[in-house]
ZADO-1210 file (C-alpha; in nm, 4 decimals, padded with zeros to 6 digits):
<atoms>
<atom x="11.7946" y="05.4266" z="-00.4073" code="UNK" pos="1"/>
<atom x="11.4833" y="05.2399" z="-00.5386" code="UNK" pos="2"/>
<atom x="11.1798" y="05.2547" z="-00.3101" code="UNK" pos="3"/>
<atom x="11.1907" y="04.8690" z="-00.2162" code="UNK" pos="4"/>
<atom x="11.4927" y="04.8852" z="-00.1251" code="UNK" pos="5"/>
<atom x="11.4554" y="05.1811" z="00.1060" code="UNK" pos="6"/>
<atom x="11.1987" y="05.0032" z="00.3029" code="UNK" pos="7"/>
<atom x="11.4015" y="04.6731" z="00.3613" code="UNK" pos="8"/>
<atom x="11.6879" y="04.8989" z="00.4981" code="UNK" pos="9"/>
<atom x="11.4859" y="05.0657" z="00.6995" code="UNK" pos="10"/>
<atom x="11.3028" y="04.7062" z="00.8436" code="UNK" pos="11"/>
<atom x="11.6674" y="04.5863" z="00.9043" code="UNK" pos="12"/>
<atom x="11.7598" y="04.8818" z="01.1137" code="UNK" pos="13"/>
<atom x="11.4578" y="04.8646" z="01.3248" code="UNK" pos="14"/>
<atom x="11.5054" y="04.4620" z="01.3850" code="UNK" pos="15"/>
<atom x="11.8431" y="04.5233" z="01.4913" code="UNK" pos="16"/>
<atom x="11.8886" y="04.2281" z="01.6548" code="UNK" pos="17"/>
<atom x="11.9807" y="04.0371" z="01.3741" code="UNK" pos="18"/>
<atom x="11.7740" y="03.7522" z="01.2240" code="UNK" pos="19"/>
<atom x="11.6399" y="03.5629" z="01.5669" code="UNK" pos="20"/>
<atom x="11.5046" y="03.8993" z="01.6376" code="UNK" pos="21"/>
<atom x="11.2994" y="03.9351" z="01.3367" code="UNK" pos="22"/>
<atom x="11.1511" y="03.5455" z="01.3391" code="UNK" pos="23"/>
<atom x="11.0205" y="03.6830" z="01.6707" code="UNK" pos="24"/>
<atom x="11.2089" y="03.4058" z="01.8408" code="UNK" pos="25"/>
<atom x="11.0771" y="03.1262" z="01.6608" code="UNK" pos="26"/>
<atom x="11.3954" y="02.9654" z="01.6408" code="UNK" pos="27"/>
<atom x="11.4876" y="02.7266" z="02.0062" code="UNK" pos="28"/>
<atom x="11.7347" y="02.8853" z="02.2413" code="UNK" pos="29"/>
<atom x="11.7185" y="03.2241" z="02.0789" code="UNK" pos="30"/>
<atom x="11.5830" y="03.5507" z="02.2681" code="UNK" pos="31"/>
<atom x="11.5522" y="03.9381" z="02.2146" code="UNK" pos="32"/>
<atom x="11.3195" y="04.2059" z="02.1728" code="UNK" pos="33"/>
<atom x="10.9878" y="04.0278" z="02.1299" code="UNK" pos="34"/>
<atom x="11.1400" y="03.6938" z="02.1568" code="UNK" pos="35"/>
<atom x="10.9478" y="03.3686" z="02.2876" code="UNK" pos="36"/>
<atom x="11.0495" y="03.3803" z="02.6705" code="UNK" pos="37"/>
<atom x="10.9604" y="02.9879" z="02.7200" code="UNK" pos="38"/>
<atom x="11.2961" y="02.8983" z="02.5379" code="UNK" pos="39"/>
<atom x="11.4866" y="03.0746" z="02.8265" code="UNK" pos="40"/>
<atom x="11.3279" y="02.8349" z="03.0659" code="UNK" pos="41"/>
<atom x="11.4864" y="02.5348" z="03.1985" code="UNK" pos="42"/>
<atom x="11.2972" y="02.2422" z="02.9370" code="UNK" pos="43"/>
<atom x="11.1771" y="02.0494" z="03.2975" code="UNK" pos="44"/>
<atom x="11.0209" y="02.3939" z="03.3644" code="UNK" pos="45"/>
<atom x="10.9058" y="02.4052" z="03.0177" code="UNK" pos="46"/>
<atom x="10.7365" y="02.1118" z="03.0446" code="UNK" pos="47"/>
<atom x="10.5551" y="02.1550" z="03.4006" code="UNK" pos="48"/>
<atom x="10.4248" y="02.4989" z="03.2459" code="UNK" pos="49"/>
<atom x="10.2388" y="02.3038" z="02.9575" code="UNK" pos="50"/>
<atom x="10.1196" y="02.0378" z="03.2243" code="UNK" pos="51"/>
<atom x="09.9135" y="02.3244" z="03.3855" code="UNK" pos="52"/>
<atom x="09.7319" y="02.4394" z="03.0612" code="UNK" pos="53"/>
<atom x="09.3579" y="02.2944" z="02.9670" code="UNK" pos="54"/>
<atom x="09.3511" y="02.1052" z="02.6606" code="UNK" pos="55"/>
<atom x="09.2316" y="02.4259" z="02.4381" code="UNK" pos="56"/>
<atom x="09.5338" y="02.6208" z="02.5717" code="UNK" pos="57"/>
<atom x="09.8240" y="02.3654" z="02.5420" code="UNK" pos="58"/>
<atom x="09.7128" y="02.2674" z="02.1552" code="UNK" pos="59"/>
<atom x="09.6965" y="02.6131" z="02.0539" code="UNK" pos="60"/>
<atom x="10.0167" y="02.6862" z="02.1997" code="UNK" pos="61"/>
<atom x="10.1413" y="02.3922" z="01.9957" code="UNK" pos="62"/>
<atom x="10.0735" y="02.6483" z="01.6831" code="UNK" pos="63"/>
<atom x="10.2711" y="02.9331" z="01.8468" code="UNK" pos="64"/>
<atom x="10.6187" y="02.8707" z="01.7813" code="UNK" pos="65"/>
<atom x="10.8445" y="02.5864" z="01.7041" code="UNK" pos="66"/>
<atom x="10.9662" y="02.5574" z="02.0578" code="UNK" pos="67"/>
<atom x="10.6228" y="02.4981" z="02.1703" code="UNK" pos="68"/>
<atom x="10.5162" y="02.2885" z="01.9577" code="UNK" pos="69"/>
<atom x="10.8356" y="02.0230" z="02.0600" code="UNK" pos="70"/>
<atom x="10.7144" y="02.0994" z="02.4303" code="UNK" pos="71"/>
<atom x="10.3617" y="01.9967" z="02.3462" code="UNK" pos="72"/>
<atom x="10.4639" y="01.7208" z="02.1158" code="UNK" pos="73"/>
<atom x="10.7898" y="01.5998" z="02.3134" code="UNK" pos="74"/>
<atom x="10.7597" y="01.2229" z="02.4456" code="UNK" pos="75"/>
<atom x="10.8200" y="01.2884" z="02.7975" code="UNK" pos="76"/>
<atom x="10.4710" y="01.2649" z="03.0018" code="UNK" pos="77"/>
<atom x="10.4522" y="01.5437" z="03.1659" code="UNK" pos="78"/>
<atom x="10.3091" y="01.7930" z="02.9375" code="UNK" pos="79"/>
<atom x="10.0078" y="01.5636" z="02.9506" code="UNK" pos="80"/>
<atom x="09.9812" y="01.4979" z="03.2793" code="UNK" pos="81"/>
<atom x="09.6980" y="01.7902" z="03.3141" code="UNK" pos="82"/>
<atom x="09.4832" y="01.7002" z="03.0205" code="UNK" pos="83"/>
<atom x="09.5452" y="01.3421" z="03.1223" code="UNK" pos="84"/>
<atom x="09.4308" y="01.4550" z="03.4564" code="UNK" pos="85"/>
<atom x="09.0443" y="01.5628" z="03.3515" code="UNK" pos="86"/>
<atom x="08.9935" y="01.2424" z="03.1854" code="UNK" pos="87"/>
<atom x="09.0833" y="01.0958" z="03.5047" code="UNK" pos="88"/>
<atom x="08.8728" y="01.2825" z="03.6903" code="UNK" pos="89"/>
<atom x="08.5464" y="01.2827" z="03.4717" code="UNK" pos="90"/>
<atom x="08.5699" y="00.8729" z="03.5068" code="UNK" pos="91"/>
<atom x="08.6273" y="00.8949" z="03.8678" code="UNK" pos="92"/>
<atom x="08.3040" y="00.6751" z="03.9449" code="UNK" pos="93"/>
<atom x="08.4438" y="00.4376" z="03.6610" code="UNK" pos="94"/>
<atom x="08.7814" y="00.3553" z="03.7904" code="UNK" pos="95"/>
<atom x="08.6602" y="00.3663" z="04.1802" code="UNK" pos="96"/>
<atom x="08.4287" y="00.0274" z="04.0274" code="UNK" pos="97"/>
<atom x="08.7553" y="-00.1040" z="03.8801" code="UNK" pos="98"/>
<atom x="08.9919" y="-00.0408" z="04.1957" code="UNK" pos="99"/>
<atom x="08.6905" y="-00.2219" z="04.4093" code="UNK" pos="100"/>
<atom x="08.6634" y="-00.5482" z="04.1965" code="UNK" pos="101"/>
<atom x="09.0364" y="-00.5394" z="04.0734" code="UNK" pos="102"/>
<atom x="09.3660" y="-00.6897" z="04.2977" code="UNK" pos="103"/>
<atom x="09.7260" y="-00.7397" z="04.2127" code="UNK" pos="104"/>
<atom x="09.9227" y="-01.0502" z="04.2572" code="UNK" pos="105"/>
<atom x="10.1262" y="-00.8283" z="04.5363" code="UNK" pos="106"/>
<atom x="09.7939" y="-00.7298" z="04.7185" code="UNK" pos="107"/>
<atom x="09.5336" y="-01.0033" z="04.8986" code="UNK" pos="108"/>
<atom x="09.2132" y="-01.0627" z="04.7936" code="UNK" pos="109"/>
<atom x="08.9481" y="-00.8039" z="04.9207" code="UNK" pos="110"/>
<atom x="08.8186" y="-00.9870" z="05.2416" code="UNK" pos="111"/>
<atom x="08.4557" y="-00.9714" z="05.0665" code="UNK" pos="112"/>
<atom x="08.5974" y="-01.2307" z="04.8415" code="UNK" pos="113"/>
<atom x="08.6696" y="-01.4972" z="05.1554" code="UNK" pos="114"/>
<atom x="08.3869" y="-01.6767" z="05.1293" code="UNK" pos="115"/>
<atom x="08.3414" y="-01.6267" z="04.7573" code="UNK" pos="116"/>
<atom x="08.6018" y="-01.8638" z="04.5671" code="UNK" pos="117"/>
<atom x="08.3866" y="-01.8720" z="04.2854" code="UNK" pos="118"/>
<atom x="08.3819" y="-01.4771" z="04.2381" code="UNK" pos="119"/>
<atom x="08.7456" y="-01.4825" z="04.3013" code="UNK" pos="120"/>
<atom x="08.8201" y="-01.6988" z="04.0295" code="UNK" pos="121"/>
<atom x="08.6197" y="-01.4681" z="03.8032" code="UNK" pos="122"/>
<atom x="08.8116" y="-01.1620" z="03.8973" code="UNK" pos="123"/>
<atom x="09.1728" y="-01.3413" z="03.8607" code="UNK" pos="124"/>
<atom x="09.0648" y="-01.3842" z="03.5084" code="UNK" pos="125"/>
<atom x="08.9604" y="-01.0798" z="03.4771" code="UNK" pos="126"/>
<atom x="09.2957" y="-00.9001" z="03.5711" code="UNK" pos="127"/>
<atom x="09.5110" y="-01.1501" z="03.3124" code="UNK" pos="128"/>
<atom x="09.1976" y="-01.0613" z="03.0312" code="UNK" pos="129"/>
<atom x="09.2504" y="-00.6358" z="03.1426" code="UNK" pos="130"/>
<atom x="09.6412" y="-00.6999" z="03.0169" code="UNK" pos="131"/>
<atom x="09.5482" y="-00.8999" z="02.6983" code="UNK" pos="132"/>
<atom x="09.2339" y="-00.6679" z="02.5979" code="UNK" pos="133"/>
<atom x="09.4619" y="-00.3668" z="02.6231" code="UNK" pos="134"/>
<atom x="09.7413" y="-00.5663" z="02.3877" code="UNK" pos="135"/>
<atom x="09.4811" y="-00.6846" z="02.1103" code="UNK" pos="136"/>
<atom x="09.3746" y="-00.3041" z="02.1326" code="UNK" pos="137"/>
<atom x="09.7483" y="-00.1855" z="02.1089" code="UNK" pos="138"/>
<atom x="09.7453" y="-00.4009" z="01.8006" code="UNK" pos="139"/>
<atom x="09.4569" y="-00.3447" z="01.6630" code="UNK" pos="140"/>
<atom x="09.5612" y="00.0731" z="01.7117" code="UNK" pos="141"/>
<atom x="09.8869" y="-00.0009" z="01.5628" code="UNK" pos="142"/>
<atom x="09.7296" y="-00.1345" z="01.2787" code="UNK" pos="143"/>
<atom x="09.5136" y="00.1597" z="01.2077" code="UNK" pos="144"/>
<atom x="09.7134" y="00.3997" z="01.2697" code="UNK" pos="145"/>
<atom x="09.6930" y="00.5692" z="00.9193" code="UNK" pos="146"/>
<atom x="09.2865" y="00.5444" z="00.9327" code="UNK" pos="147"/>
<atom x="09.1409" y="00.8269" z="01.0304" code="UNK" pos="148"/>
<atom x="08.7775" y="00.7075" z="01.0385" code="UNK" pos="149"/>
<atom x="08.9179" y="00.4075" z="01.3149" code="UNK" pos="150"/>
<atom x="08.9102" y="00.6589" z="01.5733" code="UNK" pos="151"/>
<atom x="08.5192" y="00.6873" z="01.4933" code="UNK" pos="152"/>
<atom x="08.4178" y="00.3203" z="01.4403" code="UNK" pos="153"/>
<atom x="08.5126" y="00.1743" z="01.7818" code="UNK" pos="154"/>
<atom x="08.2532" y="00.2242" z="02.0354" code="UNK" pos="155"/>
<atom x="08.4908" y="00.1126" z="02.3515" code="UNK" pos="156"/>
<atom x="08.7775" y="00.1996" z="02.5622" code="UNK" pos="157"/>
<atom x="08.9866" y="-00.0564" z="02.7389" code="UNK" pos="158"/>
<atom x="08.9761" y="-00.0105" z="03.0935" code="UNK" pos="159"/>
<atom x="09.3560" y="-00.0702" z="03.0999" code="UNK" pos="160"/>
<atom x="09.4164" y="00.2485" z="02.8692" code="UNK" pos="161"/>
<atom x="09.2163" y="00.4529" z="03.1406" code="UNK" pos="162"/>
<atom x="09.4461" y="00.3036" z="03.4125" code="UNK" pos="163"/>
<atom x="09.7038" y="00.3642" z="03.2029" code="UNK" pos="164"/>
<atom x="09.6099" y="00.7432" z="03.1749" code="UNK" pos="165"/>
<atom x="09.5537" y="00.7945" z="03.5694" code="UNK" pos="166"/>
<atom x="09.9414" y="00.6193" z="03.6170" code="UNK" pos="167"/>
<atom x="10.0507" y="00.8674" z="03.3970" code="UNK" pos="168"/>
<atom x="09.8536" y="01.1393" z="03.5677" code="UNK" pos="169"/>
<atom x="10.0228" y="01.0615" z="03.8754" code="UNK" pos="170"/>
<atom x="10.3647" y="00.9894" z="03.7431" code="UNK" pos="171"/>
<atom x="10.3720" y="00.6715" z="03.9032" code="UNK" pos="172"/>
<atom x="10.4584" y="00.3201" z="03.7584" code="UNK" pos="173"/>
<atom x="10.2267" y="00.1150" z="03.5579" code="UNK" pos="174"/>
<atom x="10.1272" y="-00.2060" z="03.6669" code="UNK" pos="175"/>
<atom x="10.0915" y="-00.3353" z="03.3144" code="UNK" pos="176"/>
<atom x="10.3827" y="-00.4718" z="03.1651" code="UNK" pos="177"/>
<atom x="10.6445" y="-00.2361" z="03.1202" code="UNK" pos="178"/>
<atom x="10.7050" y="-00.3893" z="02.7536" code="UNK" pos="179"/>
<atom x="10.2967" y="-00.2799" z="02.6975" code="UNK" pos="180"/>
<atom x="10.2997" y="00.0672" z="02.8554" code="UNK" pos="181"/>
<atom x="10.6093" y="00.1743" z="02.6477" code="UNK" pos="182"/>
<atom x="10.4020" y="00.1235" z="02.3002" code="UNK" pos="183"/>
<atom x="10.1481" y="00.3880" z="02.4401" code="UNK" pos="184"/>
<atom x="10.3068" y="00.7700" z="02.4743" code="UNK" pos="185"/>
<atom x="10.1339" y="01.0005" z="02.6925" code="UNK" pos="186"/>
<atom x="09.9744" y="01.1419" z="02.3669" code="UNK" pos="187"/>
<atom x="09.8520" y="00.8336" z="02.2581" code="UNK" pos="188"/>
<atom x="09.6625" y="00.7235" z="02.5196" code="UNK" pos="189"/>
<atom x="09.4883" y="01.0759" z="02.5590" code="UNK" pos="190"/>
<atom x="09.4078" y="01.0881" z="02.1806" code="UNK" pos="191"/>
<atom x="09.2173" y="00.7419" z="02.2213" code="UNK" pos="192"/>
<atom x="09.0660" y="00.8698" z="02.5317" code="UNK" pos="193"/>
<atom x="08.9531" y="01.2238" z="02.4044" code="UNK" pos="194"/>
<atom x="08.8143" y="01.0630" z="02.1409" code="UNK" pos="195"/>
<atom x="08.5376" y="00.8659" z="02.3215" code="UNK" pos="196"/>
<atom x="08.4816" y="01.1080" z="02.5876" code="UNK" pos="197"/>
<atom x="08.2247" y="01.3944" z="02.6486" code="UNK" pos="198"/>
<atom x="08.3626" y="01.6987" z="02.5127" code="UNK" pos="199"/>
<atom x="08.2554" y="01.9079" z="02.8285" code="UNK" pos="200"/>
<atom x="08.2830" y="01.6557" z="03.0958" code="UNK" pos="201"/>
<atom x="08.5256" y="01.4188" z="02.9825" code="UNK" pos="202"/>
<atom x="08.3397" y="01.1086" z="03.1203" code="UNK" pos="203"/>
<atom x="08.2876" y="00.8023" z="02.9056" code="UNK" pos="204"/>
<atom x="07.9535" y="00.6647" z="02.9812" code="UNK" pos="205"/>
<atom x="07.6927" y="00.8371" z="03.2908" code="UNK" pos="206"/>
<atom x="07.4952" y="00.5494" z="03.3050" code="UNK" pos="207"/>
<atom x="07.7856" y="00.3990" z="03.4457" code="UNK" pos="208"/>
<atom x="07.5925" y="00.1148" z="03.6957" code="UNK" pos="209"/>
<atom x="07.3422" y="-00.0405" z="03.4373" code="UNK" pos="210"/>
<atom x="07.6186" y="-00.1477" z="03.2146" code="UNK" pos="211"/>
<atom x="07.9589" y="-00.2031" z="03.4257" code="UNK" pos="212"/>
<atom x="07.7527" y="-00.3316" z="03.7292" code="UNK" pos="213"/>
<atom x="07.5400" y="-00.6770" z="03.6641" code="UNK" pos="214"/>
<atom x="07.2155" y="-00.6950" z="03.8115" code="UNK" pos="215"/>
<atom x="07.2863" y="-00.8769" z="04.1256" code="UNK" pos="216"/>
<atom x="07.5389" y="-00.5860" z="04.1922" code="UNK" pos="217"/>
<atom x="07.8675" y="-00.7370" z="04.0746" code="UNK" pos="218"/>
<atom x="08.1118" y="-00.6075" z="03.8715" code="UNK" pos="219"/>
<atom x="08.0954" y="-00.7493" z="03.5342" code="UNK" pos="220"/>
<atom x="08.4172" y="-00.9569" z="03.4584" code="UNK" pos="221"/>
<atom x="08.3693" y="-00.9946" z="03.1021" code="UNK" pos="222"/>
<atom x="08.3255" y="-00.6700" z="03.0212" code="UNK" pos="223"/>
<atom x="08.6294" y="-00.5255" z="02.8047" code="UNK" pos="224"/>
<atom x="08.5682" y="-00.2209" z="02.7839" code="UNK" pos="225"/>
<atom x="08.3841" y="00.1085" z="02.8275" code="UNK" pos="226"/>
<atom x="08.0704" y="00.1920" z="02.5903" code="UNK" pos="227"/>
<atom x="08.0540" y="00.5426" z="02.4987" code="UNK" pos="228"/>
<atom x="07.6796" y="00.6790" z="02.5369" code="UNK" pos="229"/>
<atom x="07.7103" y="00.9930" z="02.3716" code="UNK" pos="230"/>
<atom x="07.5823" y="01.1555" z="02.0902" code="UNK" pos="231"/>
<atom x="07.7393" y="01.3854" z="01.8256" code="UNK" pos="232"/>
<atom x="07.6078" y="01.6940" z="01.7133" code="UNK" pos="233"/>
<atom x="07.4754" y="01.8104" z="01.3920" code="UNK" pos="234"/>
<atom x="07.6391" y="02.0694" z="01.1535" code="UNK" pos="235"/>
<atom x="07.9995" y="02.1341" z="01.0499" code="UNK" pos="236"/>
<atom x="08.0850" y="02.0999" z="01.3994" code="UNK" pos="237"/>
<atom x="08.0894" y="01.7030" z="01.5163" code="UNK" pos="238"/>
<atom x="08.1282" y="01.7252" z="01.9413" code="UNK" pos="239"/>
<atom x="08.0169" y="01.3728" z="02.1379" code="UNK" pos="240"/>
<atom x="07.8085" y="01.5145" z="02.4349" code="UNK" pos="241"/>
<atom x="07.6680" y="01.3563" z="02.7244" code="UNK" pos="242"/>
<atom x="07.3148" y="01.3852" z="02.7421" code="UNK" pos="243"/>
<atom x="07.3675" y="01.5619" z="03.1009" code="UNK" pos="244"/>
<atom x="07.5854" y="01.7931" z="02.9344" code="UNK" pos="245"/>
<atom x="07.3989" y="01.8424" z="02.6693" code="UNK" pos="246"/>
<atom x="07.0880" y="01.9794" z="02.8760" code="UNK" pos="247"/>
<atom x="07.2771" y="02.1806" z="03.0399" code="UNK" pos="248"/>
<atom x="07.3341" y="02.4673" z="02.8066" code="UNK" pos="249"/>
<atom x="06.9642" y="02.5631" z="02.8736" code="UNK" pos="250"/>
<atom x="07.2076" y="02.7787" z="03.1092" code="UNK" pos="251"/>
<atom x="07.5462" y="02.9122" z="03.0309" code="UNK" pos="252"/>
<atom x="07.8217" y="02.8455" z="03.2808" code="UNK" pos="253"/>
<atom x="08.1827" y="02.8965" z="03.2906" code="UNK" pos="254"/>
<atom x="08.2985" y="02.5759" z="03.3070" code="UNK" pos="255"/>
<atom x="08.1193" y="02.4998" z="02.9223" code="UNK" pos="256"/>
<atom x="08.3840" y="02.4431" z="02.6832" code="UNK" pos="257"/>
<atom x="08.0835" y="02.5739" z="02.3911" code="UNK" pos="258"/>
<atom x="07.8814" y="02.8629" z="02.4082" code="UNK" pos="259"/>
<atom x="07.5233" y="02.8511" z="02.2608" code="UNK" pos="260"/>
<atom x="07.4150" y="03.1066" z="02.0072" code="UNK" pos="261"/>
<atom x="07.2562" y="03.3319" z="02.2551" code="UNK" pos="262"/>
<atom x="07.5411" y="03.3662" z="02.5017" code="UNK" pos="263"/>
<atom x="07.8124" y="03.4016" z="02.1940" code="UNK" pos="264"/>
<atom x="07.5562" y="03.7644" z="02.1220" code="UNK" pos="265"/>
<atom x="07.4908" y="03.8196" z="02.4885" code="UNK" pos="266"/>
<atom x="07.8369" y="03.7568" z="02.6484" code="UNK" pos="267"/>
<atom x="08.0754" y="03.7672" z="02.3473" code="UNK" pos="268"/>
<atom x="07.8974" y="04.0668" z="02.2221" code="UNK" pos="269"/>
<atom x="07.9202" y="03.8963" z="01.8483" code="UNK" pos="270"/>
<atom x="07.6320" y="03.9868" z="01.6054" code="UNK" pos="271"/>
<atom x="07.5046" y="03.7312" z="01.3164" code="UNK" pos="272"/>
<atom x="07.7836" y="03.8302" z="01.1011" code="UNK" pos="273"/>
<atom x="08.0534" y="03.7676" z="01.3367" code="UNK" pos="274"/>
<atom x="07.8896" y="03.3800" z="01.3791" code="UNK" pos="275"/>
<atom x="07.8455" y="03.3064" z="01.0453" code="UNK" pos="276"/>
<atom x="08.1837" y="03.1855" z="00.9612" code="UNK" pos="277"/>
<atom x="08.2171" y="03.0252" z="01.2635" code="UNK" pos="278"/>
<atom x="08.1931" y="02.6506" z="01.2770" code="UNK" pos="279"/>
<atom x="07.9128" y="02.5078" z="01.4999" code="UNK" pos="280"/>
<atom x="07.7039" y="02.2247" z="01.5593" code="UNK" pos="281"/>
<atom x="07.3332" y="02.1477" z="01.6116" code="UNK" pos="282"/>
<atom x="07.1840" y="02.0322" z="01.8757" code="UNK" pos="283"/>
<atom x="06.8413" y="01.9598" z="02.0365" code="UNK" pos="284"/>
<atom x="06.7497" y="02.2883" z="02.2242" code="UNK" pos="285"/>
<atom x="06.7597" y="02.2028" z="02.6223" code="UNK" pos="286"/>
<atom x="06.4435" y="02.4484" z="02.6829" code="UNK" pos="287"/>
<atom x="06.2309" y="02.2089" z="02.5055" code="UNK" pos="288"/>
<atom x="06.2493" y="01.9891" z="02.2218" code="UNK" pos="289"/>
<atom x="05.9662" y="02.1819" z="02.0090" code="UNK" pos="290"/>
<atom x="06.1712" y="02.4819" z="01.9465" code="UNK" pos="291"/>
<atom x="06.4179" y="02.5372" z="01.6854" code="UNK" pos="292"/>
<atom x="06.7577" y="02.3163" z="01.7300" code="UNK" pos="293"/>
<atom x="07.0475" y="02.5092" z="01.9612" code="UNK" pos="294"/>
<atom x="07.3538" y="02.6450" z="01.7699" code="UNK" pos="295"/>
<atom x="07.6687" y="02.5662" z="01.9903" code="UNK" pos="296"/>
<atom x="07.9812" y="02.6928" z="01.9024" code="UNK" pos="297"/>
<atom x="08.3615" y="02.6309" z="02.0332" code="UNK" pos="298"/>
<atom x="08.4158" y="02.8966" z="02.3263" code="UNK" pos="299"/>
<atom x="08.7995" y="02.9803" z="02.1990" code="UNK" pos="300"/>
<atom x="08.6320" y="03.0499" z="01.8335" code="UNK" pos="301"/>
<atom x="08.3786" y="03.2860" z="01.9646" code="UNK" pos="302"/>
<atom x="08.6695" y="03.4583" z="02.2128" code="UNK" pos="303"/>
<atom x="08.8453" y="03.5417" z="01.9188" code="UNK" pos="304"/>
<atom x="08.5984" y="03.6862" z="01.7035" code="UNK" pos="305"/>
<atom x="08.5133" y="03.8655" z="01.9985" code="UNK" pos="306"/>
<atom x="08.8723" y="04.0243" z="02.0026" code="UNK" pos="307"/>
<atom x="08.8986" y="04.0767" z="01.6720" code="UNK" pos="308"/>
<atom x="08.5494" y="04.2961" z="01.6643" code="UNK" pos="309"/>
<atom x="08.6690" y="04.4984" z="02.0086" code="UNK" pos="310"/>
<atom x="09.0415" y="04.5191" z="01.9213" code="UNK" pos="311"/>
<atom x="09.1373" y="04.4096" z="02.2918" code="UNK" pos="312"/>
<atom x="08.9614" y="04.2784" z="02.6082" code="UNK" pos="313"/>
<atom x="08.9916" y="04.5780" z="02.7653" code="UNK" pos="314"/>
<atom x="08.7360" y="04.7870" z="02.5102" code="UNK" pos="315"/>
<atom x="08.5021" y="04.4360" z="02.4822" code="UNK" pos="316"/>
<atom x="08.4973" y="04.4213" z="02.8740" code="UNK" pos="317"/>
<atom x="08.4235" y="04.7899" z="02.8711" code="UNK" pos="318"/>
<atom x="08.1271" y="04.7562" z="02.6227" code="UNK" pos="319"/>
<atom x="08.0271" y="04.4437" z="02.8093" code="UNK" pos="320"/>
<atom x="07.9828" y="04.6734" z="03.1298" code="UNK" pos="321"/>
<atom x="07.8483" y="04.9652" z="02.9289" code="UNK" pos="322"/>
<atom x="07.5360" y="04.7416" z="02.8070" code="UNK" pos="323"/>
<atom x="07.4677" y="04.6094" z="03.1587" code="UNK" pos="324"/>
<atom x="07.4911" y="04.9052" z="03.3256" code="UNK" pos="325"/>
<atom x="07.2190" y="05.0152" z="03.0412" code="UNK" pos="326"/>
<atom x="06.9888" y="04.7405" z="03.1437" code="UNK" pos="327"/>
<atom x="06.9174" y="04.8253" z="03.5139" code="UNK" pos="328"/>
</atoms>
């Protein structure tokens, strides 16, 4: 028997659970030795799993398989709902501002606005304008859709489309116009969200009062939308970073989505070599401006070049606790 086909018999005998088995599982609805587990699950449980991972974790499990990729990319909400969530929560201060100046035709007027008819005229207008802003932008998406440098020309958000995002956070109903909401999938709204936002924080704009707020302390009624304040980094690498965030990697923390060049040798135990095919962007270094520009790169990058220098986590923890233990 020729040598090739030695080997293949001997690959089919250790599979031995037919085809599904040897695609790992890859296919939806099929299991065995090795076999992706989530397609055993109940698709509502499926779905509330994803809802529960951070936004590095639920797109990279998009690339895993077939079956999670539909999960991630399915039009039902929920798989959002947790990415949705931090963008939600990083504009907090934002949409507390649009709750306190903003009323429904099934709620009263805020009884600051009694003896204010002037300011409550303003604000009716300014909850019809929040419905037709977020429909010119619906458009005006609709028409770009195959441009991908639209995403990086627009410099605001619609407050609607936040709403929107903290509805669908919540699973509760929208109060725009069902016809409206229905153009806008769960993934839709966060890609034109995550777009404008910090990457780290996920807030839109920190100098939230001098430009939402007028100077006499009101909300501004004619304001459409939120400007993004951010700036992008240098290099191969293009992040938008608030300049809070941005200072703050003169200190590494857990919660960073990027790890400087320091902690990715420090922590990650990575030398030069191991960075230099990674992508990262430049920065102005936190310490102080004089010094030479701060390399950040993407903390899931520098985990797995990690992992691939140490084999496993195990023997990279070990070594981590080897070289500390050799500094006291």
């Amino acid at each position: 028997m020729p040598r090739a086909a030695r080997g293949a018999k001997r690959r089919k005998t250790r599979v031995g659970g037919g085809d599904a088995a040897a695609r790992g599982g890859h296919d939806e609805g099929e299991s065995g030795d090795g076999a992706n587990l989530l397609c055993a699950l109940p698709l509502a449980l499926q779905e509330h799993i994803a809802s529960l991972l951070d936004h590095d974790s639920l797109f990279t499990s998009a690339r895993v398989c077939k079956a999670w990729r539909d999960v991630v990319s399915s039009a039902s909400p929920t798989p959002m709902r947790g990415v949705l969530k931090r963008i939600v929560e990083g504009n907090a201060q934002l949409l507390k501002l649009i709750d306190h100046y903003k009323f429904n035709d099934r709620d009263p007027p805020p009884s600051w606005l009694a003896d204010q008819p002037d300011r409550l005229e303003i604000l009716q207008d300014r909850r019809d304008t929040g419905v037709r802003f977020l429909e010119m932008y619906t458009e005006e998406a609709r028409r770009h859709r195959d441009d991908p440098e639209w995403m990086g020309i627009q410099t605001s958000v619609p407050f609607g489309l936040l709403e929107l995002a903290r509805d669908r956070a919540r699973g509760a109903e929208s109060r725009f116009p069902k016809t409206l909401a229905d153009k806008w999938t769960s993934r839709d709204v966060y890609k034109h969200l995550y777009g404008r936002s910090c990457y780290d924080c996920a807030s839109f704009c920190h100098h939230l009062t001098r430009q939402v707020v007028t100077d006499d302390g009101y909300f501004d009624p004619s304001f459409g939308g939120v400007p993004s304040f951010m700036r992008e980094t240098g290099g191969a690498l293009k992040m938008r970073l608030c300049k809070a965030c941005s200072g703050g990697y003169a200190k590494s923390t857990p919660a960073q989505r990027l790890a400087t060049g320091a902690a990715a040798k420090d922590f990650f135990l990575l030398r030069p070599a191991d960075l230099r095919p990674l992508p990262h962007g430049i920065d102005t270094n936190p310490v102080d401006p004089g010094w030479a520009p701060m390399r950040l790169y993407r903390k899931v990058d520098v985990t797995e070049a990690a992992l691939a220098r140490w084999g496993d986590r195990a023997s990279w923890e070990k070594e981590r606790h080897k070289r500390l233990v050799g500094k006291v």
